[in-house]
Every structure is written in C-alpha cells, then in structure tokens.
ZAMARGU-4260 file (C-alpha; in steps of 0.2 Angstrom, whole numbers, plus 5000, padded with zeros to 4 digits):
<rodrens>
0) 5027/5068/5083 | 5025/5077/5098 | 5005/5080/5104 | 5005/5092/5117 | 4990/5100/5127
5) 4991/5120/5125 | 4992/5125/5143 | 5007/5125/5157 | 5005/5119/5173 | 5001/5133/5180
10) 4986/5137/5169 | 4981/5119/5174 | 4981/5126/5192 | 4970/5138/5189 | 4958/5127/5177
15) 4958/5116/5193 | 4953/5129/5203 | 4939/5136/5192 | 4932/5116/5190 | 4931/5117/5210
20) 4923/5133/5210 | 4937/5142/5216 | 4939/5161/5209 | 4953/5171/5208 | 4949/5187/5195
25) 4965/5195/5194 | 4959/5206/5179 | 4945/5209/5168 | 4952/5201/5155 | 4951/5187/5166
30) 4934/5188/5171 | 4931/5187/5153 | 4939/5168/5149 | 4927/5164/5162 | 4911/5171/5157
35) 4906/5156/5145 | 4903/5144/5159 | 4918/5134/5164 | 4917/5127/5146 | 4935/5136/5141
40) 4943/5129/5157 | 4937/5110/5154 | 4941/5112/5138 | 4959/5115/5139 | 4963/5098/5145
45) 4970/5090/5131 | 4967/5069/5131 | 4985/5071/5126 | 4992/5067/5143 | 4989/5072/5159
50) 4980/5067/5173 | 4971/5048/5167 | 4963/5041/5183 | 4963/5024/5171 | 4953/5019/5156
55) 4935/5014/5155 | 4933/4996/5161 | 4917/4997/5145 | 4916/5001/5128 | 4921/5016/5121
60) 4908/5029/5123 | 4904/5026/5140 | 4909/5038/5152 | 4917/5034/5169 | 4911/5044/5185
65) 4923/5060/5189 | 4932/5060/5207 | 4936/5079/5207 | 4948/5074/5220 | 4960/5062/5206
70) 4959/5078/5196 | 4978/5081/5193 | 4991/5084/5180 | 5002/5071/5185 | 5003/5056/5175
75) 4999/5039/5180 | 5003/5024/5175 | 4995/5019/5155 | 4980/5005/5157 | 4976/5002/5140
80) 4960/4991/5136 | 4954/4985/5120 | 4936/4993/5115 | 4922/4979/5117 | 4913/4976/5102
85) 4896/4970/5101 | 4900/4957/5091 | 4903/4938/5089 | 4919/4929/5097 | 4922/4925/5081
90) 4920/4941/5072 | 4930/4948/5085 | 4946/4937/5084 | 4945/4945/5064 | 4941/4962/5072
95) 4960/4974/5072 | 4957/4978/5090 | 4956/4995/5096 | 4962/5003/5112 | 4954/5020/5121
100) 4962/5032/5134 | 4947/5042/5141 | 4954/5057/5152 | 4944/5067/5166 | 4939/5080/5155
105) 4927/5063/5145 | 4940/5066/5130 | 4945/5051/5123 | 4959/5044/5111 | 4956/5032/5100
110) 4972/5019/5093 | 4968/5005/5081 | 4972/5000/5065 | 4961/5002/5049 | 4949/4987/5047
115) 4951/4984/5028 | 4969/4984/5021 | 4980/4993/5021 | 4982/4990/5037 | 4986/5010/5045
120) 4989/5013/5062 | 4978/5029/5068 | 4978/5043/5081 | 4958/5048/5082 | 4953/5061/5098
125) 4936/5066/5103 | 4934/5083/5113 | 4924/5092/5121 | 4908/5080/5121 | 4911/5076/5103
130) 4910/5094/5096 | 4930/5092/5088 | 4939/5076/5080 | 4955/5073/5073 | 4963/5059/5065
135) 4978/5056/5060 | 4983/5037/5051 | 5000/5035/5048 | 5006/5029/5030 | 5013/5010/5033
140) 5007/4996/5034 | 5010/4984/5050 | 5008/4967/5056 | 4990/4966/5065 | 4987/4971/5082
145) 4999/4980/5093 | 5011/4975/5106 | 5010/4981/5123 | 5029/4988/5129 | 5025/4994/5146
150) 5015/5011/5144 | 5017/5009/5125 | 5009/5001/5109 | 5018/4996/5098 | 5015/4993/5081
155) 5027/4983/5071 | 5034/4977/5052 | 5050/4972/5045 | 5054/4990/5039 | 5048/5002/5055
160) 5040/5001/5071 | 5024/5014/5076 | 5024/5019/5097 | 5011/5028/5105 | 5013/5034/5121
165) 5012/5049/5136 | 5026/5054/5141 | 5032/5072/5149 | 5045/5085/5139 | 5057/5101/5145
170) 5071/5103/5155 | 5060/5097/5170 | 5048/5086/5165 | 5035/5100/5167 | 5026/5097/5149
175) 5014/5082/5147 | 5012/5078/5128 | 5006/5061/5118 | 5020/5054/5108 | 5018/5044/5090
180) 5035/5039/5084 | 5040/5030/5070 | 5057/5019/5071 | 5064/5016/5052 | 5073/5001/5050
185) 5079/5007/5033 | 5080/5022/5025 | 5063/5025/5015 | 5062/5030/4999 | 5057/5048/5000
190) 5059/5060/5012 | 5042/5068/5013 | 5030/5055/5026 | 5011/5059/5022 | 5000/5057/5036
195) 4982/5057/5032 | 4971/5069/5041 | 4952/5069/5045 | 4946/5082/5056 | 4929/5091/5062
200) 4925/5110/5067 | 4944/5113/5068 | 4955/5124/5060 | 4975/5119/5060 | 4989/5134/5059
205) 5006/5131/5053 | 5017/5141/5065 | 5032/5150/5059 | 5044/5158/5069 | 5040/5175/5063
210) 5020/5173/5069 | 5029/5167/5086 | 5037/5184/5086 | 5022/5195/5079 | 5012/5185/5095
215) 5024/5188/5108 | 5025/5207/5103 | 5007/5211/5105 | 5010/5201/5122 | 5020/5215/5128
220) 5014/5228/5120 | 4997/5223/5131 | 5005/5221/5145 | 5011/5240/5144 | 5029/5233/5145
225) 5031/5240/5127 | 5045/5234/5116 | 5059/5235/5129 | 5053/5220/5135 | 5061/5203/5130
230) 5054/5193/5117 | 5055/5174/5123 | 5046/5157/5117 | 5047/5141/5117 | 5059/5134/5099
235) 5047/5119/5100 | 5034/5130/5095 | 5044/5136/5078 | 5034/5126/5064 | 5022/5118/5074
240) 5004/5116/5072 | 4991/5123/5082 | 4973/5116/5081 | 4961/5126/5088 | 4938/5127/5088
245) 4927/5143/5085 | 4912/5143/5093 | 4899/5157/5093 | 4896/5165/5111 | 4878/5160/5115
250) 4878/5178/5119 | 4891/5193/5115 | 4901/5199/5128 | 4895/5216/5134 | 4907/5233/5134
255) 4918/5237/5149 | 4925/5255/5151 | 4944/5255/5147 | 4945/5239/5140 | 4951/5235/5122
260) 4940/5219/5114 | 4937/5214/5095 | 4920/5212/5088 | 4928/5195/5083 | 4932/5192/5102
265) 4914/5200/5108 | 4907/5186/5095 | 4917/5171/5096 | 4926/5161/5109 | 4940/5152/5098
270) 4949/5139/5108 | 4966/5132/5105 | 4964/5112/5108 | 4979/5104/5105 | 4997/5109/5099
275) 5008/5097/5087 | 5025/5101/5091 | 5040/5103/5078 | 5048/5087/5073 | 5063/5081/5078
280) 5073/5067/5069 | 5086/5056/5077 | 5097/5041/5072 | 5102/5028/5085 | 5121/5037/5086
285) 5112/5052/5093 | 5113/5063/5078 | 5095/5075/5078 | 5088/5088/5066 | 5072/5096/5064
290) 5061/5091/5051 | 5046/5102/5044 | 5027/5101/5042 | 5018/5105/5029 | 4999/5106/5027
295) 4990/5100/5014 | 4971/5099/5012 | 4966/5081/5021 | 4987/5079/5023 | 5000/5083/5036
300) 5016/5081/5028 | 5033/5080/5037 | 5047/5084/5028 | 5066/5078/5033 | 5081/5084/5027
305) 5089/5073/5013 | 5107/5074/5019 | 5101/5067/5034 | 5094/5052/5027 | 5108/5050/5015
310) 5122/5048/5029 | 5111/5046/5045 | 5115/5026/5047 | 5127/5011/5038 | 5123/5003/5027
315) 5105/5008/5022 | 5098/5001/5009 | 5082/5009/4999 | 5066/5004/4996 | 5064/4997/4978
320) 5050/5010/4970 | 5038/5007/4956 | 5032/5024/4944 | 5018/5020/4934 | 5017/5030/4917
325) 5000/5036/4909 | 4986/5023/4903 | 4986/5021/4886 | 4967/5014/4880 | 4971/4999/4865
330) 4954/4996/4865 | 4939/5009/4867 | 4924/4994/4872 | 4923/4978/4887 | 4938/4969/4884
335) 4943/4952/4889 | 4956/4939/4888 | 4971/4951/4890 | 4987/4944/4886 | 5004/4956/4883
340) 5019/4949/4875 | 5037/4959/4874 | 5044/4959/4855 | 5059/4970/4862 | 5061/4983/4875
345) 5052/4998/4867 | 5037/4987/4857 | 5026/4973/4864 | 5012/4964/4856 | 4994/4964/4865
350) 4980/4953/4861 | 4961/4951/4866 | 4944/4951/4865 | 4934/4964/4859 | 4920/4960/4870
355) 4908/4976/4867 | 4913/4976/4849 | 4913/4963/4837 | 4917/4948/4850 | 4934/4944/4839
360) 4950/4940/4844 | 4962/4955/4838 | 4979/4961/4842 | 4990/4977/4842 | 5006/4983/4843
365) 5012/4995/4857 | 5027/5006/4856 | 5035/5014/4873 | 5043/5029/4876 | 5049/5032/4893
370) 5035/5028/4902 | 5022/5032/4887 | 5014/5021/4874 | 5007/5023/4858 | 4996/5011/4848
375) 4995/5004/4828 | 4980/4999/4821 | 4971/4983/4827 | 4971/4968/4817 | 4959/4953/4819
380) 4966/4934/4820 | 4947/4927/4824 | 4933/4933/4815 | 4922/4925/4828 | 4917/4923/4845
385) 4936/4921/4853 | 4940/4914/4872 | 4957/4910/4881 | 4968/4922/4870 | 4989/4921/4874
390) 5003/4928/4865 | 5021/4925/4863 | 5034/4933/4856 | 5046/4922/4845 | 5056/4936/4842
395) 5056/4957/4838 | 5046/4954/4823 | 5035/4938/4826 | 5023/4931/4837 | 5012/4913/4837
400) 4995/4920/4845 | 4986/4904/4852 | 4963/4904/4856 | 4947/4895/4858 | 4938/4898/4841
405) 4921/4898/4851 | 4911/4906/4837 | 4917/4892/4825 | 4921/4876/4827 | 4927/4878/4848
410) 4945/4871/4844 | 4958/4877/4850 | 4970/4886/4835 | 4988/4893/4833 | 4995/4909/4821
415) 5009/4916/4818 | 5008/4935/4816 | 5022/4945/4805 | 5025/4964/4812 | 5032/4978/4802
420) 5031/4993/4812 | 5015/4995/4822 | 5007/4981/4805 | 5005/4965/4809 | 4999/4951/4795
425) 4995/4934/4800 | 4999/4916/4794 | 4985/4903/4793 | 4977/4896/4810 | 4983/4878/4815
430) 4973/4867/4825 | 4980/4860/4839 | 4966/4851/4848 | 4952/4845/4838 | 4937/4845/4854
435) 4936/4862/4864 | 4954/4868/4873 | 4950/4880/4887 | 4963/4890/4899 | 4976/4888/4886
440) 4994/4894/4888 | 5007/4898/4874 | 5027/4900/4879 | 5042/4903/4864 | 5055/4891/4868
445) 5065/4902/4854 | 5062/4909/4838 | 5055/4893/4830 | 5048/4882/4843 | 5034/4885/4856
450) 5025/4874/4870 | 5004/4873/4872 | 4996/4871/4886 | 4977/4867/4889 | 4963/4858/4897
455) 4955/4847/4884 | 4936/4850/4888 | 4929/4841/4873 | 4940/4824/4876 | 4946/4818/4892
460) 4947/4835/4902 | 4965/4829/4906 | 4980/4844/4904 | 4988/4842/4888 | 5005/4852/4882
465) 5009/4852/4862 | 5024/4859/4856 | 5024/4870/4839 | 5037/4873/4827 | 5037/4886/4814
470) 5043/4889/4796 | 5040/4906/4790 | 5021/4909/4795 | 5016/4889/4796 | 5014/4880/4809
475) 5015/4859/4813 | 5012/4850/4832 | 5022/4836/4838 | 5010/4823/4847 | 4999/4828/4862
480) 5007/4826/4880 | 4997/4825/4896 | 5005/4832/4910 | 4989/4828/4923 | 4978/4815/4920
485) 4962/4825/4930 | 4952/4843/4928 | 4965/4855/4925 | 4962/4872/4927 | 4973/4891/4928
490) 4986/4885/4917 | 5005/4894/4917 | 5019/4889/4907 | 5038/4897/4904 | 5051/4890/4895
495) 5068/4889/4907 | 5079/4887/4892 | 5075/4880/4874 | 5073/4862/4879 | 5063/4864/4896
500) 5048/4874/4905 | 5038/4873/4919 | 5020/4873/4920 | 5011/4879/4936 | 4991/4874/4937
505) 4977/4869/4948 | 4975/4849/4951 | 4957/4847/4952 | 4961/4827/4954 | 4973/4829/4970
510) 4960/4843/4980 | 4962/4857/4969 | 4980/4858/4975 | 4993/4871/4966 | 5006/4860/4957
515) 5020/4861/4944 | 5029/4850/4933 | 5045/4851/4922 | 5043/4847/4904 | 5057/4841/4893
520) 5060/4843/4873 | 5068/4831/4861 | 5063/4837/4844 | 5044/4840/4844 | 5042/4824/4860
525) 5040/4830/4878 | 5043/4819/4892 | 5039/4827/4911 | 5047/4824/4928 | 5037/4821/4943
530) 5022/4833/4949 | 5027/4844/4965 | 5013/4852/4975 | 5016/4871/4980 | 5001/4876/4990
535) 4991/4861/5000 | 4976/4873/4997 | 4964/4875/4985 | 4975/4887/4973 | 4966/4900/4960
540) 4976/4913/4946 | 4991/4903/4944 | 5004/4913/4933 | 5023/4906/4934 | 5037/4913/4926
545) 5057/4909/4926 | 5071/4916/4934 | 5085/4907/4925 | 5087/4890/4918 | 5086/4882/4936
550) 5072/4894/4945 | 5054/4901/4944 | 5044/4910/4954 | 5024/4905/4953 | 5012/4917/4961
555) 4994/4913/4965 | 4979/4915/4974 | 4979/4904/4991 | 4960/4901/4993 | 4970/4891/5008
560) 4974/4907/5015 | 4959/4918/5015 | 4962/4919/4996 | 4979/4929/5000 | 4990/4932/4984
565) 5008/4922/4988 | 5022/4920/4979 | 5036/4904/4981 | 5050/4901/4971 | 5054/4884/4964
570) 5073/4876/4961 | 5073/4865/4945 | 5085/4850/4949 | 5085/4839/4933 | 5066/4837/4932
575) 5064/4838/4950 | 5058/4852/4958 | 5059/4860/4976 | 5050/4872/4986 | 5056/4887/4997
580) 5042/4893/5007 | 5027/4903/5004 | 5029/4923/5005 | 5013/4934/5006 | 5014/4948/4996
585) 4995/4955/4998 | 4984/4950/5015 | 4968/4952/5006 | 4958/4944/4991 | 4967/4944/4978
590) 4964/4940/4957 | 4970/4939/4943 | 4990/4939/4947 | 5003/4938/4934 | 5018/4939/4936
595) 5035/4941/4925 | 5054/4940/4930 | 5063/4955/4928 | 5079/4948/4931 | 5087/4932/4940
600) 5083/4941/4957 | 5068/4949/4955 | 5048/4949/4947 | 5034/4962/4946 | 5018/4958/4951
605) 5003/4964/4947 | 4983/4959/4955 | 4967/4963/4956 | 4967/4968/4977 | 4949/4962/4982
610) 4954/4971/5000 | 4956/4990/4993 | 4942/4994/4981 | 4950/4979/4968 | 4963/4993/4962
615) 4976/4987/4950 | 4992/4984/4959 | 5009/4981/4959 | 5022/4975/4970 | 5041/4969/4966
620) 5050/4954/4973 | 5066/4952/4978 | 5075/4934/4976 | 5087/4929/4988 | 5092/4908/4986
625) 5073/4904/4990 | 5068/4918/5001 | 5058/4933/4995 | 5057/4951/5003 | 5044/4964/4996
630) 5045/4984/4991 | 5028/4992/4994 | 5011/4991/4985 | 5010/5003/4972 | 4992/5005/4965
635) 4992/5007/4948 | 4974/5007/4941 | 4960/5016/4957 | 4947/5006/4949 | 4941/4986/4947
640) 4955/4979/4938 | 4951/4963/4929 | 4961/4950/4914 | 4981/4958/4919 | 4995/4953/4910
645) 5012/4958/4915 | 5026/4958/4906 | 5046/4964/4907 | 5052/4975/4893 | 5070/4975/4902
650) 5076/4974/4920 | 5068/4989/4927 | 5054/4992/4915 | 5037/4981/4910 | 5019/4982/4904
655) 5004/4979/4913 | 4988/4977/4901 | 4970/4977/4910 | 4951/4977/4910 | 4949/4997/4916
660) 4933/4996/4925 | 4934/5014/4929 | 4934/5017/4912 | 4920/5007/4905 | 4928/4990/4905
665) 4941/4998/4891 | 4958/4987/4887 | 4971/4999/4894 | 4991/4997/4898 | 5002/5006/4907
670) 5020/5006/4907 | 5029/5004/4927 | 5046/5009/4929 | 5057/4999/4944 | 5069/5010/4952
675) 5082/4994/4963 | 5087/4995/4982 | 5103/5005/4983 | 5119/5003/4995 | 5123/5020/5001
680) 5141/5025/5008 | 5146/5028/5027 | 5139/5044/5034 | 5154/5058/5034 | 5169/5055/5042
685) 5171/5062/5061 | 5154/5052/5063 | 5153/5034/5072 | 5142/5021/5059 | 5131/5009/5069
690) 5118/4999/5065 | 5099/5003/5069 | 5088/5014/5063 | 5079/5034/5062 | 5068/5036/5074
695) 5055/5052/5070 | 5046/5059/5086
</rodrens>
C-alpha cells in the first residue's frame, strides 16, 4: 500500500520557495493559494517521505529545531528510534515499542504494534500540529517488536511479514511515497484484507477513473485549452484514495474582477493531505494485478482478484477457517457448571446449573441443523444445590451425568439418563464417593462402562478414579483407584480405547505441576502407569482429550507463562507417556479451555481470552507426529465467556456451551463449523511455479 504525498516536485519547489519567503504570482489564482498564510504550502508536505533531516533524538511529541537550509525533497537515509516512555525498565521491556519519523514540516509517523492482543501492526500520522490523524492497523497478528532491515521494519509471523518503508516510485524516481507491504507466506483464506481505519477532521474519496476524467476536463476547460486538449493522468491514481481537511477561512476571500470562485472556495480552504495509491499485487515469479479498495465506515478494505490467488504460487495451502452459527440460549438465568456431551452428530446432551433459578442440576437435549440449534425441555437430575456437573454420552440414546449433591448429602452421585427425542428420563443416582467429590470428571469407555474422576475433599483429598458399569438405567462402581496421592485439582479424563484413558490434572503435591497418567481396565480394576509432568509451571483449566488409541492432546492454562493457554500432545507407549513440546495458541490470559479431538490430526479449542475483553474463542489445531501449527483466532462469543465446554459432532463440526455474560450470564451454545487446509493445483500452464509468497504493496 502505496502512501504518497499529493504534490510533484515541482510544486515542492515552489512550496520551498514560499517557506523562504520567495514570491512568484504567476496568476491570481495563485495569489489566492497563498492568501491563508503559508499554512497550505507547509501543509502539503506529507510525513510520507520526503526530506527527513533524521528523527527526534526524544520522545514523541517533541519537536526538533528546523534548518530551512536541510529543507529538501530528497530522501535521506531512515533513522528509526524507539519512542521513550516515561516508565519503568521493567515496564518497558513489556512495552511493544514504538518508532516515530518526525519530518520538517513537525508531522510525524507513528509505527508500533497494539499493546493488548491482538497484537496489530499500525500506520498512525499527525499533521499539521495535530489538526488531522489517520490510522490504519493492519489485521494479523505478528511476533512482538519489529526487526530493522536496513531502512525497513519489519514485522514478522509464520504466515506473512509487515514492511514499512520510504521509498521513491515512477519511471524516474521522481515520486517519494511511504510504503506498508504485506508478504503472504500462504494463501489467506479470503480475498478481501480489512484494515481498520481511525481518523480525525478528514474526509477520504474513493477515486474512479471516470472522476480522474471529469477532473482533468474542467482542468482544460480552465485553462482555456477547451476539449482539444489531451486528457492525461497518472493510472496509479484509478481507484486510489484521496484523504483531504476542510478548514473554514479565518476570513473569506474577497471578489476579483474576471475571476471565477465558488462560495464554497470564498469560504473554505480544503486541503488534500495525503494520497493512497491503487494497489498492486505481486507473486515472487513476477506476476502483478491491481487489486481494489473499498471504503467502509471505520474500514479500508482491499480486494484481490480470486483467480490470482487461486494459481498465483505452488503449492498453497489455506488457512483452516472456523464459521460460528447463531447462539442458541438452553438456559434463560446465571448458569454454571457447563458441561456438553455429543449423542450423535446432529444431538448432543447439555447439563448444568441453574444458578439464577432453582440452584438444581438439569439437562437438555440439543438438535443441530447446519449451524442451528434447537432445544427440548429441561429435565432435573438434582433437586438440590448441584456443583461439578459432567456428561457423557454412552451412546445416541444414553448418557451417565455425574455431580456434587451440595444441597444434600455433598456426595458425589451418578445417573444414567434415557433420551427419546428431545425427552430424557433418568435412572436412580449412585453414589460413588461417600465424603464430598469436587472437580469430578466423567468419560464413556463404550456403551456400558465409564471411568470417574475426582478430588475426594472429605477423605484423604488424594485423586481418585472409579470405573461404572451399567445395566439398563442402574449403575454399580468397582473399587476406588488413586491416581495421585496429594491435592488434586482441574481434573480431565478421555478414554483412548475401551480399556484405557488418560487423565490430565494439576499435582498440588509436586508444585502444582500439570501431569498426566494412563489408566488401565481389567473388568471394573484399574491399575496406572507412571506419572509424566507436562508443564514445569503451575498449570490451571486442564482439559485433555484423545486423538486415537496412542495420542492426546491436553490444553491448559501455563500460569508458568504469563498464564498463556498452550497446547502439547502426548504419545501413549504402553502406560508410558512422552511429550512433544509446548505450542502457544493464545499469548494472553487465558480460562476455562476445553478442548475436543476432531479427528487424529486435529482439535478445537475454545477459551475464555483474558487479553481481548474475555471473548469466547476459538482456534483449531493441526497435529503433525508431536508438532502443532494453528489457524487463526475466531471470536465466538464479544463478551466474558465463562464454564466452556467443547465438543465434536463430526470432523468439521462441534458445540461450544457457555456462561454468556453479555447476556445476563445465560447458558448459551453455538454450533462452529471447520472448513480444512486445502492443497490447490499449479497455476496455469505457460507459467513457471516457484516457491515464495504474494507480496501486496
């Protein structure tokens, strides 16, 4: 994206000239672009690039003495310093640094990145003393603080690198423009890139080619050279931008004889400040096209042609894309204790607490439709206070829903719930630890046996596992299992096959540490390999789900790690496990993840993300042996998103339930839809495939 300051060289002459004092009135018209003193002649030099005599050696907002005699269009070299910040050494290290280019005119250009996440690049300019801004942020996120490439910064991720940058344009280097180009690595996953725009006393113009031509016709026509004249302009101009200030005259401009002047011109000076030239697209064989802008309010949108993308570079690989449906309310009062179960993949089973109602523990069933869903009526397990709720589905028409009877007698009880339609009927509750069972977990090994996990509060505070075996709607334990003999806490368990699971959970006796374990059935016995630490950290929101028979993938908070949500997969060896490393998949805060296997090589994830207002969100991870890569964020809930569960209807769908706290805490779901990377074929024949990627510019 091409930033270019409005005026040639030859007007830059003249501006010169008119800073200096010198006067050269070659007209009245031009006695008139003087009469509001000087301020149109200064104002014309764009920050874009031109004459920088350096940058401020202080902070930003601190001007730097003018030496009319530096006063010059050509470019010196780019000194680029970070902006001092009136804060700690420590603070300042967290600080995304910032970098200002302060031009003769005092305009200055701002380049940083956002300080809370996402982490956007941004193009800000001040002019004339303040009275205009723009900003434009670009829409990916990058890896921290720029890299300086001679008289670039550079701005990097694994998908595309962000330059800014002076540089000149046309066939002689006469045109000194700012540059921000974006290199893609891959090819995106639309063709429309959204820049966000803020801006102050400016107006932007879209400009077509016919407006080009209406212009350059009144040009003659006032010149007196009448149509016989040529029509010439620049192409670049075709579909750019102009951005341009109206300012009333502190006083009008008086009548002249003979001269034509508008009573808008008598009454306003309206200055053009800065151009944003048409963009052009190019692939690393040297293909180009134009792309096209569009103007939104508070967006700049560039549009490039499909077929480009398409064939521009081989292979290219898309980005994965989540859609999110509609939110689907199950429960109109402050919800809690979430937990979502699949039965098949159009009907899942949701249980909870009906925190603003009547405190009980209640479940319904949902039914998806494409992306919709509808509810049945609810159904109380627990006519009492109800804590630490989880389902499982046995299979498409039963499901054993495990809690903390806290209004009763504070055991921990199982049912098995019957569904017939959107109806479910219940069993009788099972008691499965006789003192209190907090952050209990419940996984189907198949359609008759399950595994229990909990922290046994009221005996030895140890983690226990139970498993449960069903006949009909009844229920009977084999004998109690301790997997960790200290405070457990954030219980996860999935089965890998019918005879084995893992269970991921924070080891309060080993430094609060995130660990796993594999258990192994024989009848209604368990019997557990050896413990194997995945986060050396104290680890928060563990949720674990398997791949296949010999891998899982655990995500969790790593409080470690500035509480960062990470992901790591695991590979079952016997009762062994390994770990590959850890993959962050959001840099900020993050709660209450879950997280559900989609197939062997992939997982949804959704999180409460502390660093963007603590929207819902959700991500997909891509498996590769023990390595993961990530598609983008995708918010799916723009308010605090509390007590997620996530859960895989098929390979490219699932359901997220959660507290909606921009809804009055309601219970809500929402159905996201997973759209895989695609391989797409060699560009047409007659045109050399190489590797690389598209820059835009």
């Amino acid at each position: 994206m091409l930033i270019q300051y409005i005026f040639s060289s030859e007007k830059i002459r003249v501006a010169k000239e008119k800073v200096l004092g010198i006067r050269h009135y070659k007209s009245k018209k031009d006695k008139y672009f003087n009469i509001p003193s000087r301020i149109l002649a200064i104002g014309i030099i764009f920050v874009a690039i031109f004459s920088f005599s350096g940058f401020p050696s202080e902070a930003l907002g601190e001007k730097e003495s003018k030496k009319e005699e530096t006063y010059s269009p050509v470019l010196e070299e780019l000194k680029i310093n970070p902006i001092r910040n009136n804060i700690s050494n420590r603070a300042r290290e967290a600080e995304p640094k910032k970098f200002a280019l302060k031009t003769l005119d005092d305009s200055v250009i701002e380049i940083g990145t956002k300080k809370h996440f996402p982490s956007h690049p941004y193009f800000k300019l001040n002019k004339w003393e303040g009275e205009i801004s723009f900003k434009i942020e670009i829409p990916y996120n990058t890896n921290g603080n720029p890299e300086k490439l001679g008289n670039k910064l550079r701005y990097s991720s694994n998908k595309r690198d962000i330059d800014f940058y002076p540089t000149k344009i046309g066939e002689k280097k006469e045109i000194d423009v700012f540059e921000i180009e974006v290199i893609l690595k891959e090819k995106p996953k639309t063709n429309k890139v959204e820049f966000i725009i803020e801006k102050e006393n400016l107006d932007l113009r879209l400009i077509t080619q016919k407006d080009l031509i209406q212009e350059k016709t009144q040009e003659l026509l006032n010149s007196g050279q009448g149509l016989a004249g040529e029509i010439q302009f620049n192409p670049n101009h075709i579909d750019s931008i102009i951005a341009e200030n109206r300012k009333k005259r502190d006083k009008p401009l008086g009548i002249i004889e003979g001269e034509e002047i508008t009573d808008e011109e008598r009454n306003y000076i309206t200055r053009r400040a800065f151009r944003i030239l048409r963009p052009k697209i190019k692939d690393s064989n040297g293909w180009e096209v134009f792309g096209k802008f569009e103007l939104e309010e508070g967006l700049l949108k560039l549009i490039i042609p499909q077929e480009f993308l398409n064939n521009a570079i081989y292979p290219i690989f898309v980005d994965p894309t989540i859609d999110y449906g509609s939110e689907a309310t199950f429960n109109s009062a402050n919800t809690k204790y979430i937990s979502i179960s699949t039965l098949d993949s159009t009907h899942f089973v949701v249980g909870y607490r009906d925190d603003g109602g009547d405190d009980y523990g209640h479940c319904k069933i949902g039914t998806v439709s494409g992306s919709t869903i509808s509810y049945g009526s609810e159904y109380v397990f627990n006519s009492a206070d109800t804590y630490h709720i989880s389902v499982s589905a046995l299979d498409s028409t039963h499901f054993v829903v495990g809690y903390r009877d806290h209004g009763g007698d504070g055991y921990g009880h199982c049912k098995i719930g019957t569904v017939s339609g959107s109806t479910i009927s219940y069993g009788s509750e099972y008691v499965f630890n006789s003192p209190s069972a907090f952050n209990l977990y419940i996984s189907a090994l198949d359609s008759t046996h399950f595994v229990v996990g909990y922290w046994d509060t009221g005996g030895d505070s140890y983690g226990h596992c139970k498993i449960g075996t069903v006949s009909g709607s009844a229920i009977s334990y084999g004998s109690e299992a301790t997997f960790n003999s200290a405070v457990t806490s954030y219980i996860s368990i999935s089965a890998l096959d019918s005879t084995h699971f893992v269970v991921g959970y924070k080891d309060s006796g080993n430094s609060s540490y995130g660990t796993a374990i594999i258990g192994t059935v024989s009848g209604s016995a368990i019997s557990y390999g050896s413990e194997a630490t995945f986060n050396s950290a104290s680890t928060d929101y563990i949720s674990v789900s398997a791949l296949d028979s010999t891998y899982f993938v655990v995500s969790y908070r790593d409080v470690g790690n500035s509480s960062y949500g990470t992901a790591i997969i695991g590979t079952v060896s016997g009762s062994t496990i390994s770990y590959g490393s850890e993959y962050v998949y959001n840099s900020a805060a993050t709660y209450f993840t879950s997280v559900y296997a989609l197939d062997s090589t992939s997982f949804a994830v959704g999180y409460c993300d502390a660093g963007n207002s603590s929207y819902g969100t959700g991500i997909i991870g891509m498996v590769s042996g023990s390595a993961i890569s990530y598609s983008d964020e995708y918010v799916f809930n723009s308010a605090t998103t509390y007590y997620l569960s996530n859960f895989a209807l098929d390979p490219t769908h699932f359901v997220v339930g959660y507290q909606d706290g921009g809804n009055s805490n309601y219970g809500t779901g929402i159905i996201g839809t997973y759209t895989p990377s695609t391989t797409y074929q060699p560009r047409p024949s007659g045109v050399s495939p190489s590797g690389g990627g598209l820059l835009i510019f």
